[in-house]
ROMIGU-146183 format. One record per residue: residue number from 1; residue in three letters; x, y, z of N, C-alpha, C in turn. Coordinates in Angstrom, 3 decimals, padded with zeros to 6 digits, always signed. Example, Ala and Ser with C-alpha at 12.3 -4.5 7.8 and 13.67 -1.06 7.14 Angstrom:
// ROMIGU-146183
   k   r     n.px     n.py     n.pz    ca.px    ca.py    ca.pz     c.px     c.py     c.pz
   1 ALA +013.190 -005.690 +007.800 +012.300 -004.500 +007.800 +013.200 -003.300 +007.800
   2 SER +012.850 -002.250 +007.080 +013.670 -001.060 +007.140 +012.900 +000.030 +007.870
// end
This chain:
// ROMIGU-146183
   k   r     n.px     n.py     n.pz    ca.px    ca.py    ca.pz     c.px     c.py     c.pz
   1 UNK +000.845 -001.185 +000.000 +000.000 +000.000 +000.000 +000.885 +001.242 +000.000
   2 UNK +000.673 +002.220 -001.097 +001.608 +003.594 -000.652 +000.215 +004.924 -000.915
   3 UNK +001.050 +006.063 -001.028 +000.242 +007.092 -001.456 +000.852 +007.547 -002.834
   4 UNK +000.401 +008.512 -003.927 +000.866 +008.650 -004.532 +001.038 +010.372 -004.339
   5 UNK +001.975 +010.977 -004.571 +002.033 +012.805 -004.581 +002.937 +013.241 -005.909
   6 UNK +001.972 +014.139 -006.027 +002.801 +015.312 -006.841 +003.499 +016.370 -006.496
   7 UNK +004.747 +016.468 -006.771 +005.539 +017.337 -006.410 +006.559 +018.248 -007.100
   8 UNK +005.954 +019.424 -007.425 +006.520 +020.718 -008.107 +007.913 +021.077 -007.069
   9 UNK +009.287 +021.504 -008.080 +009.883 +022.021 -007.369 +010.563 +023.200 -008.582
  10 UNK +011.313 +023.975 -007.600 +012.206 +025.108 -008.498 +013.584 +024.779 -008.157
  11 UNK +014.786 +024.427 -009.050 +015.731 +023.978 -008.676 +017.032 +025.058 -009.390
  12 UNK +017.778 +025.170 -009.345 +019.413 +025.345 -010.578 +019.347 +024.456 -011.228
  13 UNK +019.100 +025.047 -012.512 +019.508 +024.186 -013.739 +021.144 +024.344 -014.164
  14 UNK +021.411 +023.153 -013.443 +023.148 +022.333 -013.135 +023.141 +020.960 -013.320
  15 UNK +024.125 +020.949 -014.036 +024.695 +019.402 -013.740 +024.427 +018.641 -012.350
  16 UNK +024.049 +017.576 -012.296 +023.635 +016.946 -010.539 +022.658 +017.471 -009.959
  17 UNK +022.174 +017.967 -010.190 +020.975 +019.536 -008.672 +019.555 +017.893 -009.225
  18 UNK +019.279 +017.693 -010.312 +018.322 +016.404 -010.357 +018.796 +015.344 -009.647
  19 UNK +020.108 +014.908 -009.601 +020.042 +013.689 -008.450 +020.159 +013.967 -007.749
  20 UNK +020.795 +015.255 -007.422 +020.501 +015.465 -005.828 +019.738 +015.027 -004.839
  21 UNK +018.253 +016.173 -005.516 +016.840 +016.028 -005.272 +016.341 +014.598 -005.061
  22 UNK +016.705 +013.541 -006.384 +016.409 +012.687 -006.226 +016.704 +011.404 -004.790
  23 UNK +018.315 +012.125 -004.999 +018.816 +011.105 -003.425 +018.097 +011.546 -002.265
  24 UNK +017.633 +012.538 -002.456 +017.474 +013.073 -001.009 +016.014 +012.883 -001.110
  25 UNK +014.965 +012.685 -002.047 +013.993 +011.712 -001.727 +013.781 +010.281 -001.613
  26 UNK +014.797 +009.818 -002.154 +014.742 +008.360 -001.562 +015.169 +007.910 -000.526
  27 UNK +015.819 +008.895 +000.484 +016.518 +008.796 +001.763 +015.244 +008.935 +002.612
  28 UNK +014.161 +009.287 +002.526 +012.635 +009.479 +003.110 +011.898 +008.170 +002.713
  29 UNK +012.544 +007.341 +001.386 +011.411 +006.487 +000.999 +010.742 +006.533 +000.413
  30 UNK +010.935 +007.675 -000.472 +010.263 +007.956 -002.043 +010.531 +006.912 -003.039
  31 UNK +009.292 +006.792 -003.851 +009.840 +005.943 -005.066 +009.037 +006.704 -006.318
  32 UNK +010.269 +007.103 -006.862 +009.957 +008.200 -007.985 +009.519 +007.391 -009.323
  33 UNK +008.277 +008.349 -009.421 +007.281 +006.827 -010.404 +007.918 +007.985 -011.726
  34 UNK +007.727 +009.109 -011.920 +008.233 +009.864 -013.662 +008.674 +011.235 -012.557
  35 UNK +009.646 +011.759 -013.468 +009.952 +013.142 -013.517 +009.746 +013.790 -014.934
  36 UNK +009.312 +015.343 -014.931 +009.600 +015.984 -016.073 +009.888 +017.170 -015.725
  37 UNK +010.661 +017.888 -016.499 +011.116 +019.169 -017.154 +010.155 +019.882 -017.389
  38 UNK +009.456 +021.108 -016.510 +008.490 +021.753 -016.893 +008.780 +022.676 -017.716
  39 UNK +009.727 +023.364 -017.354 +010.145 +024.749 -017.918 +011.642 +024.760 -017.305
  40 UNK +012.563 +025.882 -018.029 +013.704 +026.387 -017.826 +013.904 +028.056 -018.206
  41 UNK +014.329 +028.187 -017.236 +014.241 +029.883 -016.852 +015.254 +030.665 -017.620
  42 UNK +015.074 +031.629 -018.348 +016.252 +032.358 -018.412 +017.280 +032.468 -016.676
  43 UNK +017.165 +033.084 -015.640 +017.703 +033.100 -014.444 +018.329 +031.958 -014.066
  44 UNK +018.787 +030.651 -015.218 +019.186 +029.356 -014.672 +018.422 +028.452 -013.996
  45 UNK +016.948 +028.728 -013.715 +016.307 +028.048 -012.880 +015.814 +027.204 -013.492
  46 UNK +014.846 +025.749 -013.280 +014.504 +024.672 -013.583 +013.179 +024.823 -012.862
  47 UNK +012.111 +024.214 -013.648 +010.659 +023.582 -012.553 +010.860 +022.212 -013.181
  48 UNK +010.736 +021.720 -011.921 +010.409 +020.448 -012.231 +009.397 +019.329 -011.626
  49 UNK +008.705 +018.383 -012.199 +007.591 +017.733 -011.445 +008.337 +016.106 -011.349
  50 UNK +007.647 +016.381 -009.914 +007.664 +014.665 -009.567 +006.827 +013.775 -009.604
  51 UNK +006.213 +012.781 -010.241 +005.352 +011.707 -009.031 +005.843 +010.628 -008.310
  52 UNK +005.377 +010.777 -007.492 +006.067 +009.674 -006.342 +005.111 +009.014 -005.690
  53 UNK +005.787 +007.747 -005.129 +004.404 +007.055 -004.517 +005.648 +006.699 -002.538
  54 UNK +004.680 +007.174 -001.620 +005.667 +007.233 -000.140 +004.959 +005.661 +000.122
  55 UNK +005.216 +005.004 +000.832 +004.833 +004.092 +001.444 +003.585 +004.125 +002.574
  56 UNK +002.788 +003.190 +002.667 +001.444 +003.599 +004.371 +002.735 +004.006 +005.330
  57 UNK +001.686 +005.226 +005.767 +001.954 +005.560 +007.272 +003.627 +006.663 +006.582
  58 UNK +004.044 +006.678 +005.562 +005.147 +008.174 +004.737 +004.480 +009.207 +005.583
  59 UNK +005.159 +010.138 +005.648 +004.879 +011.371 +006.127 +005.356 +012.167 +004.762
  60 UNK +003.951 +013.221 +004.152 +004.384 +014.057 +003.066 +005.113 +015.374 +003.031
  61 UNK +005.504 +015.817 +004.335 +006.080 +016.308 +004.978 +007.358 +016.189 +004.884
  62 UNK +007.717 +014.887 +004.986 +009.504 +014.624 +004.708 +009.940 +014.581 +003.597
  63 UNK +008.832 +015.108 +002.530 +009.023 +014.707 +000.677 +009.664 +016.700 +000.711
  64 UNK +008.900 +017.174 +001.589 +009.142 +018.871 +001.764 +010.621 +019.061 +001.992
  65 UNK +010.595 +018.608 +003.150 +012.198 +018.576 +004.108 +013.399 +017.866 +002.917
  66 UNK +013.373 +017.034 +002.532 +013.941 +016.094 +001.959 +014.332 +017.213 +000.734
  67 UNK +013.577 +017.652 -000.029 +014.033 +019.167 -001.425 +014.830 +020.051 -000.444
  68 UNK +013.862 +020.590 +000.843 +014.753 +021.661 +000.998 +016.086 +021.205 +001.775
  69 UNK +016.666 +019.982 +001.948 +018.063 +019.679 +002.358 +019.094 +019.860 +001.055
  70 UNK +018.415 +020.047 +000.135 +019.308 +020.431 -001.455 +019.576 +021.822 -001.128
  71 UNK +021.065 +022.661 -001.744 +020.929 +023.948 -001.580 +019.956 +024.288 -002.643
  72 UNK +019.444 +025.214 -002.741 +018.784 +026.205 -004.008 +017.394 +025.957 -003.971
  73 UNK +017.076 +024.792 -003.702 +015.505 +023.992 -004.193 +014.315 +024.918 -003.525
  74 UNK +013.702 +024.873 -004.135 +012.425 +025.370 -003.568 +010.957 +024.556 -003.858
  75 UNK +010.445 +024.460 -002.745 +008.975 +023.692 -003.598 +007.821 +024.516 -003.377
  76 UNK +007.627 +024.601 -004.854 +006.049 +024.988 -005.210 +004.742 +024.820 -004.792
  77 UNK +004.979 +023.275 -004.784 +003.507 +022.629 -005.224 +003.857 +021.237 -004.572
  78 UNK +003.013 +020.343 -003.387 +002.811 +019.450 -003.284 +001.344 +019.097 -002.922
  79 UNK +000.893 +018.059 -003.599 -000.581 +017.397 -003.674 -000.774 +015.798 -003.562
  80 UNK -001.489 +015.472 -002.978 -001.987 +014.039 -003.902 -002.275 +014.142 -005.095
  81 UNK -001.612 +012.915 -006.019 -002.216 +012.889 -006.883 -003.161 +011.344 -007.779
  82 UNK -004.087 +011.804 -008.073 -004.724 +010.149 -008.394 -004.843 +010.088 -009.449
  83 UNK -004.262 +010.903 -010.117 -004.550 +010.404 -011.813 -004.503 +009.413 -012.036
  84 UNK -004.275 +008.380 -012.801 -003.596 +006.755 -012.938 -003.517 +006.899 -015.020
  85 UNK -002.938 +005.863 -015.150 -002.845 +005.353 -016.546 -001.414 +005.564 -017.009
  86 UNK -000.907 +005.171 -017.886 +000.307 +005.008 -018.207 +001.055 +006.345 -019.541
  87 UNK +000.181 +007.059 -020.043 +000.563 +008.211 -020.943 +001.195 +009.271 -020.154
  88 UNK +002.080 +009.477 -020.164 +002.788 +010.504 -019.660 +003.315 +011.557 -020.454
  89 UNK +003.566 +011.619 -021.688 +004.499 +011.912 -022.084 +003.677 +012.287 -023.288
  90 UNK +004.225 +013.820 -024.244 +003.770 +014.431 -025.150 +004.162 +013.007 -026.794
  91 UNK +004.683 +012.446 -026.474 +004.876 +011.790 -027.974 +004.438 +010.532 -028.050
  92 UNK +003.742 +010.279 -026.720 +003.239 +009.212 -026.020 +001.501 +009.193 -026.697
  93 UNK +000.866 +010.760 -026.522 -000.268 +010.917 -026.880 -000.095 +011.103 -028.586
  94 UNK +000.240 +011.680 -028.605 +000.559 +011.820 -030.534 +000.466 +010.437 -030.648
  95 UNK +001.549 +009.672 -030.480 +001.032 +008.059 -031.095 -000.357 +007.661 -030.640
  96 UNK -000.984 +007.412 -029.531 -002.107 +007.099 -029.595 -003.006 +007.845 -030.781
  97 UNK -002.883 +008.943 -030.819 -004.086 +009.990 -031.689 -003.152 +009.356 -033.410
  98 UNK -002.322 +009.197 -033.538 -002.292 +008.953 -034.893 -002.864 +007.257 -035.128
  99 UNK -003.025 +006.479 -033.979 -003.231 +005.257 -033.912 -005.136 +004.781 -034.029
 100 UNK -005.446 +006.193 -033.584 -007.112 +006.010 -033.703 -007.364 +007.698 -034.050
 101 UNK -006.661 +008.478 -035.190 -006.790 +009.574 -036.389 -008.762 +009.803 -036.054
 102 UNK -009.624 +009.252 -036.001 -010.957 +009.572 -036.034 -011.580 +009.840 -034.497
 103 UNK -010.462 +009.146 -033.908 -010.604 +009.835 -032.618 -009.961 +010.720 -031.708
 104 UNK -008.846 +011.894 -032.626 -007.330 +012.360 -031.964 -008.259 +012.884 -030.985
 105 UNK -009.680 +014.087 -030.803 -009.728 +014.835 -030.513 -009.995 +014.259 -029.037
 106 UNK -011.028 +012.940 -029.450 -011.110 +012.514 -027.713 -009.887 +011.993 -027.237
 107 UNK -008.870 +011.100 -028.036 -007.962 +010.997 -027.244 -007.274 +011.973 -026.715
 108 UNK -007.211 +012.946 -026.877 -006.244 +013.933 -025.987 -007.168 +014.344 -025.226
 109 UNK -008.619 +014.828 -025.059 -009.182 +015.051 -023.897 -009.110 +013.938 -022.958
 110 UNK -009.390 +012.822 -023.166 -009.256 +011.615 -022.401 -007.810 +011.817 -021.699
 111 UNK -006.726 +011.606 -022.226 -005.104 +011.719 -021.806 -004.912 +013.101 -021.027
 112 UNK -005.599 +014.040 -021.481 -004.843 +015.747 -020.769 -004.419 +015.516 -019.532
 113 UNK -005.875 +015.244 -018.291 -005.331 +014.920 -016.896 -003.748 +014.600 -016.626
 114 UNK -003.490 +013.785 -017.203 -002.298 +012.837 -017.264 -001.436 +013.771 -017.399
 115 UNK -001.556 +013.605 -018.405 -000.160 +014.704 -019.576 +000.068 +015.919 -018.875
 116 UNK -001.294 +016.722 -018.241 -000.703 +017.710 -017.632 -001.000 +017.880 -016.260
 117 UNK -000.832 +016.855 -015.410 -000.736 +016.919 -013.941 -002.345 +017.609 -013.244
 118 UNK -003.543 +017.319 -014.457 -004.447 +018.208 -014.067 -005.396 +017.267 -013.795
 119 UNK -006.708 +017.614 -012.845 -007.480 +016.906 -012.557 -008.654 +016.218 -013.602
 120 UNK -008.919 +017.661 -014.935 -009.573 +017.000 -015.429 -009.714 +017.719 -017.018
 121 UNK -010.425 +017.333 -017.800 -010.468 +018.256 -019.436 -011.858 +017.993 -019.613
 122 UNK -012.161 +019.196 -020.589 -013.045 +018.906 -021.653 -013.092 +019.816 -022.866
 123 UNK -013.715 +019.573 -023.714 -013.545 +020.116 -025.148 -014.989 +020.747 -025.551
 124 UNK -015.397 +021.892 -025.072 -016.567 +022.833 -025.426 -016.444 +023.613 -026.884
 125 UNK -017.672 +024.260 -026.930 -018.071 +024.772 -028.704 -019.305 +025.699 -027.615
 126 UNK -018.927 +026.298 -028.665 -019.988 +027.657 -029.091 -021.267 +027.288 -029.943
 127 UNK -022.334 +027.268 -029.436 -023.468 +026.619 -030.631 -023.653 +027.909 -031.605
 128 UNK -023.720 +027.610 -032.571 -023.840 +028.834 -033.618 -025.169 +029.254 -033.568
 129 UNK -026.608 +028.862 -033.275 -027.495 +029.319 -033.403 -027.765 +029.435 -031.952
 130 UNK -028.171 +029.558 -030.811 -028.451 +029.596 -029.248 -027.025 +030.498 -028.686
 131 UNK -026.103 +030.361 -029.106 -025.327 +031.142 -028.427 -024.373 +030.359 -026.911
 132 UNK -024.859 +029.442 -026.703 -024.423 +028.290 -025.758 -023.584 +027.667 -025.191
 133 UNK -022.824 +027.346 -024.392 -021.628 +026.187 -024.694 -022.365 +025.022 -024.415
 134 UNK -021.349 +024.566 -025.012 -021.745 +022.668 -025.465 -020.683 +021.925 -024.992
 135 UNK -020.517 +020.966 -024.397 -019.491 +020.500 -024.217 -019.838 +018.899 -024.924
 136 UNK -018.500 +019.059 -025.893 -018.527 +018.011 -026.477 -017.749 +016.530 -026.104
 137 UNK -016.866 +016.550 -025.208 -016.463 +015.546 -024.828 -015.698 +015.840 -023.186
 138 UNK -015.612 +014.844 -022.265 -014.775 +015.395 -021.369 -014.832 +014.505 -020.133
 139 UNK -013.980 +014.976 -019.447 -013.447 +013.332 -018.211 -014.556 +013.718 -017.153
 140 UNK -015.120 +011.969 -016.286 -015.496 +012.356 -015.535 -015.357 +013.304 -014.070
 141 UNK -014.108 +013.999 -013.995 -013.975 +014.932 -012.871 -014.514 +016.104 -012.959
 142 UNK -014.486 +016.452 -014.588 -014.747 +017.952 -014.680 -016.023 +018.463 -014.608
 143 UNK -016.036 +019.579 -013.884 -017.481 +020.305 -013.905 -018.261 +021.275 -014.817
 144 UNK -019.051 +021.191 -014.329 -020.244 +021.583 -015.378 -019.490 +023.188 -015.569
 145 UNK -020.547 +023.931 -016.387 -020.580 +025.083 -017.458 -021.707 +025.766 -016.874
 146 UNK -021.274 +026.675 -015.702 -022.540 +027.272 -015.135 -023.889 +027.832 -016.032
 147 UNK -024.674 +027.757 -016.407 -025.729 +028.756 -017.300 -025.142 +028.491 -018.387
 148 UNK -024.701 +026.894 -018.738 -024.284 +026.707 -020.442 -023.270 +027.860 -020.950
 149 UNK -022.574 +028.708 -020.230 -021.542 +030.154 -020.534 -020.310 +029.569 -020.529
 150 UNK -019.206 +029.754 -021.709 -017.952 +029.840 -021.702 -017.365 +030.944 -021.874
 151 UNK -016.877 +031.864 -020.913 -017.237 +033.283 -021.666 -015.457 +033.599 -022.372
 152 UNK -015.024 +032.947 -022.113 -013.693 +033.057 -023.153 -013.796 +032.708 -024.680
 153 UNK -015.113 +032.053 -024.501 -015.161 +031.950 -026.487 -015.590 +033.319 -027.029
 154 UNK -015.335 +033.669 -028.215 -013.931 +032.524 -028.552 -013.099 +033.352 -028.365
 155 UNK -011.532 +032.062 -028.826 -010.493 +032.270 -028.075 -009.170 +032.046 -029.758
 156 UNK -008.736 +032.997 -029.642 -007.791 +033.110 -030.242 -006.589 +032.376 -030.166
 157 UNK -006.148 +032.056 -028.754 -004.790 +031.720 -028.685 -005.036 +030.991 -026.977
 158 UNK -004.141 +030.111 -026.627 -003.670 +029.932 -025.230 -003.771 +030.769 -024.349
 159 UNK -004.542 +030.557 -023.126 -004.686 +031.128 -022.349 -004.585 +030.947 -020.822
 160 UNK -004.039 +031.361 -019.600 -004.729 +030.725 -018.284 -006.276 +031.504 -018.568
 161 UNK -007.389 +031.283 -017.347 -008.730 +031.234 -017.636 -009.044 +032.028 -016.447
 162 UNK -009.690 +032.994 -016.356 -009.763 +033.879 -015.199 -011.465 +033.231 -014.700
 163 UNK -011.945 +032.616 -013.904 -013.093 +031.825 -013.428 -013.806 +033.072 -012.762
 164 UNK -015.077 +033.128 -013.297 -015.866 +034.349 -012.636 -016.288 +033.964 -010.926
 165 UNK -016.366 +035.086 -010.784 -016.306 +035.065 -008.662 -017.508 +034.273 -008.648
 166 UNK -018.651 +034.437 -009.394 -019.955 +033.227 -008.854 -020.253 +032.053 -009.528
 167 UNK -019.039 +031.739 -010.075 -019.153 +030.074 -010.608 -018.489 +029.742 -008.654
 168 UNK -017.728 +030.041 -008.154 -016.819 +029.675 -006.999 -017.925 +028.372 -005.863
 169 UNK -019.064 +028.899 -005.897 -020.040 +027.265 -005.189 -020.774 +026.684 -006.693
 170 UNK -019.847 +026.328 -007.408 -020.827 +026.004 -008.488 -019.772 +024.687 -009.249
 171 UNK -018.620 +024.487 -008.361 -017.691 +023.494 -008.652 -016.545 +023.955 -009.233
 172 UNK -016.460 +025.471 -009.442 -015.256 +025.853 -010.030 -014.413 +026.425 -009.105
 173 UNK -014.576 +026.374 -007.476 -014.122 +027.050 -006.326 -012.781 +026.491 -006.359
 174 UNK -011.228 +027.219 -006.636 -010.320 +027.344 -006.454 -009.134 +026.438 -007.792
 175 UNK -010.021 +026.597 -008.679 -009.497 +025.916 -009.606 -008.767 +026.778 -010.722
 176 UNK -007.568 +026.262 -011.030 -006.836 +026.838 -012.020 -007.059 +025.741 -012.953
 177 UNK -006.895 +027.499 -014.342 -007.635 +026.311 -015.286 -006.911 +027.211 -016.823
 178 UNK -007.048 +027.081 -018.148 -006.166 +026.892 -019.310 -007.324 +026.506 -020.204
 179 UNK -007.387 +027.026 -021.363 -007.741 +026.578 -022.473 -006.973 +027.167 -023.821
 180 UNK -006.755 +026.454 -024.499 -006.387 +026.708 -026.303 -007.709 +026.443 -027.314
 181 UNK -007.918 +027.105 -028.246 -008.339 +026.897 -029.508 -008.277 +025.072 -029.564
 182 UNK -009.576 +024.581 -030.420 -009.343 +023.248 -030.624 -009.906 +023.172 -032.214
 183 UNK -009.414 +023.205 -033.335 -009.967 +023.496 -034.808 -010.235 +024.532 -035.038
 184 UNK -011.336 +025.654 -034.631 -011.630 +027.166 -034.847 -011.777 +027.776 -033.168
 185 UNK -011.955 +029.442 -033.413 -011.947 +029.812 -032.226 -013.459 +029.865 -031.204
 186 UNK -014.012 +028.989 -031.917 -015.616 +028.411 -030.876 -015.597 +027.636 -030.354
 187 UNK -014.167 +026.404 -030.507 -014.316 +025.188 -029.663 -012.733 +025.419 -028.964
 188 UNK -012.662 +024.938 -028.075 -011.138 +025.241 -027.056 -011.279 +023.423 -026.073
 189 UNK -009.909 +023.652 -025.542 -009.864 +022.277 -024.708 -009.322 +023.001 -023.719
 190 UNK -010.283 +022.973 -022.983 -009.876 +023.329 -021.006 -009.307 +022.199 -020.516
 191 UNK -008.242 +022.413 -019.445 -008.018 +021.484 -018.400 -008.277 +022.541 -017.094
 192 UNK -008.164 +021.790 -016.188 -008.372 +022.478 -015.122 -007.360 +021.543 -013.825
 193 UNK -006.545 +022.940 -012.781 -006.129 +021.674 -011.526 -006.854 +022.661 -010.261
 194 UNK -007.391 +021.218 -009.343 -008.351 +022.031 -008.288 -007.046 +022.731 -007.178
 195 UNK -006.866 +023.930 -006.717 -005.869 +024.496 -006.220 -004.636 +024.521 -006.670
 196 UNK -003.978 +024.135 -008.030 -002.431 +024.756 -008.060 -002.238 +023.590 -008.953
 197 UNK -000.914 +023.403 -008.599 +000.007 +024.965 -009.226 -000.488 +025.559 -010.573
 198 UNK +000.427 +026.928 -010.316 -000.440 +027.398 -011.281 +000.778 +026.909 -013.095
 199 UNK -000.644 +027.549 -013.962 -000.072 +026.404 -015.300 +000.501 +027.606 -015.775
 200 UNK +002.123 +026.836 -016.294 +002.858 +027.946 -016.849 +002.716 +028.172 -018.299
 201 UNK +003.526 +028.667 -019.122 +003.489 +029.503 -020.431 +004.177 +028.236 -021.265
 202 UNK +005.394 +027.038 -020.780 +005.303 +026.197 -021.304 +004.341 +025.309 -021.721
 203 UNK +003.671 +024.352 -020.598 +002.503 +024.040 -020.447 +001.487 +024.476 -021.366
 204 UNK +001.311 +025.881 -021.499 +000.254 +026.290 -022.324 +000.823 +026.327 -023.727
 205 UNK +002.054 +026.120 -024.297 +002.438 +025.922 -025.457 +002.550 +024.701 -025.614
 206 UNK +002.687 +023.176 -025.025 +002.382 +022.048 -025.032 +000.696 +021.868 -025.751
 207 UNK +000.287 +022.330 -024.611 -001.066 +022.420 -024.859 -001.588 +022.652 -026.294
 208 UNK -001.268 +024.130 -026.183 -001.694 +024.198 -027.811 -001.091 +023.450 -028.897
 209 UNK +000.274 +022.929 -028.746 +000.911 +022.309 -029.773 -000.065 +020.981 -029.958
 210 UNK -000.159 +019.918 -029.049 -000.851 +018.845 -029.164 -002.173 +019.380 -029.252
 211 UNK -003.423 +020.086 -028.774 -004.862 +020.606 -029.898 -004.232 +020.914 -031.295
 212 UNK -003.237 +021.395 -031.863 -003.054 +022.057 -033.352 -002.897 +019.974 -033.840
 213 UNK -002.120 +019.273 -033.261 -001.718 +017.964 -033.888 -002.714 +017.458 -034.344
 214 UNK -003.742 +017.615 -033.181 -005.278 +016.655 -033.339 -006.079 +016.927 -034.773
 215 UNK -005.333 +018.606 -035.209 -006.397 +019.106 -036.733 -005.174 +018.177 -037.480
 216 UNK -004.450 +018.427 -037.341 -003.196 +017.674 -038.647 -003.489 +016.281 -038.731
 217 UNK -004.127 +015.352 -037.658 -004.225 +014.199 -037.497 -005.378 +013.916 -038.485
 218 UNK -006.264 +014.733 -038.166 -007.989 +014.211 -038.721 -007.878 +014.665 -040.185
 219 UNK -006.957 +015.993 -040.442 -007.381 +016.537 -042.135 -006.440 +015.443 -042.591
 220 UNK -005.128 +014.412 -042.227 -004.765 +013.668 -043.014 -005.616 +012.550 -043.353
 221 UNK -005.930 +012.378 -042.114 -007.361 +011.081 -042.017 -008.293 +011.222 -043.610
 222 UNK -008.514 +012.481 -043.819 -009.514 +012.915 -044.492 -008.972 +013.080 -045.620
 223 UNK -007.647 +012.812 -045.985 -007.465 +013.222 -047.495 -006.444 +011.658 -048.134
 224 UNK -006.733 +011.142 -046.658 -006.023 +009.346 -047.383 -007.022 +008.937 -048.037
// end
């Protein structure tokens, strides 16, 4: 039996400063399930994410202590995390979506959670006649569309998502959240994480890169 956590840190981007980190969580009893490279700073700095799974009865506390015994480290962001499934990785989802082309668009809503450390996605539209959002596909965590309103459509480009003050008892209370364009600017793919961290400018160029793949995927589909 263990737990599983996510764990954001800010490190020196140096030679060693990653095993460091790393020794000094397994000296607590970490067992580091993936790391990635979030971003890299002009200032030399590094974000980087962990998942880890502590053992029953770990203290998540010593996953804290354990970074800050590194010089430089700082941590961001620690959570449970329960995502599960095995896609991790941006070239990971591209193969699936070129593997079922008629379905890129759900596979990457299905995968986002994953891919981006977030609790949940979905892929809304603008109804052209009602004025509406629609949500066309999306995981069971995510919440509803208060009064059918997306009020970022449409959306030109990548964005974080500024959540209006009275969605807050309506399931959107403390959630950071992201959407890109998904084919035109009436349909977008939100993810959302409930409290943190917040999603950076990499992230949101991931993002949009894999929604732009999903059109390249389907118009080839369509002209084999």
């Amino acid at each position: 039996m263990s737990s599983v956590y996510l764990l954001r840190i800010a490190l020196p981007d140096q030679p060693g400063g990653l095993g460091e980190v790393a020794s000094a969580l397994g000296k607590v009893g970490a067992d580091i399930v993936a790391v990635d490279v979030v971003s890299r700073g002009a200032d030399g700095t590094a974000i980087d994410d962990f998942v880890m799974e502590l053992p029953l009865g770990g203290r998540a506390d010593s996953l804290v202590s354990a970074c800050l015994s590194v010089p430089g480290v700082r941590v961001i962001w620690l959570s449970r995390y329960a995502a599960g499934g095995t896609l991790r990785h941006d070239l990971e989802v591209v193969e699936s979506m070129t593997e079922q082309p008629a379905e890129a668009e759900r596979v990457l809503v299905r995968h986002a959670p994953v891919v981006f450390r977030a609790d949940w996605a979905f892929l809304v539209c603008r109804d052209g006649n009602s004025g509406q959002a629609v949500v066309e596909e999306s995981t069971p965590a995510a919440p509803d569309l208060p009064g059918d309103e997306a009020p970022w459509l449409p959306l030109e480009r990548p964005l974080r998502l500024a959540v209006p003050a009275d969605w807050d008892n309506r399931g959107w209370r403390h959630i950071t959240a992201a959407a890109t364009p998904m084919g035109n600017a009436n349909r977008a793919l939100v993810i959302g994480r409930s409290g943190g961290p917040e999603i950076l400018d990499s992230e949101l160029a991931r993002l949009a890169h894999l929604a732009a793949l999903t059109q390249t995927v389907r118009q080839a589909l369509s002209q084999a």
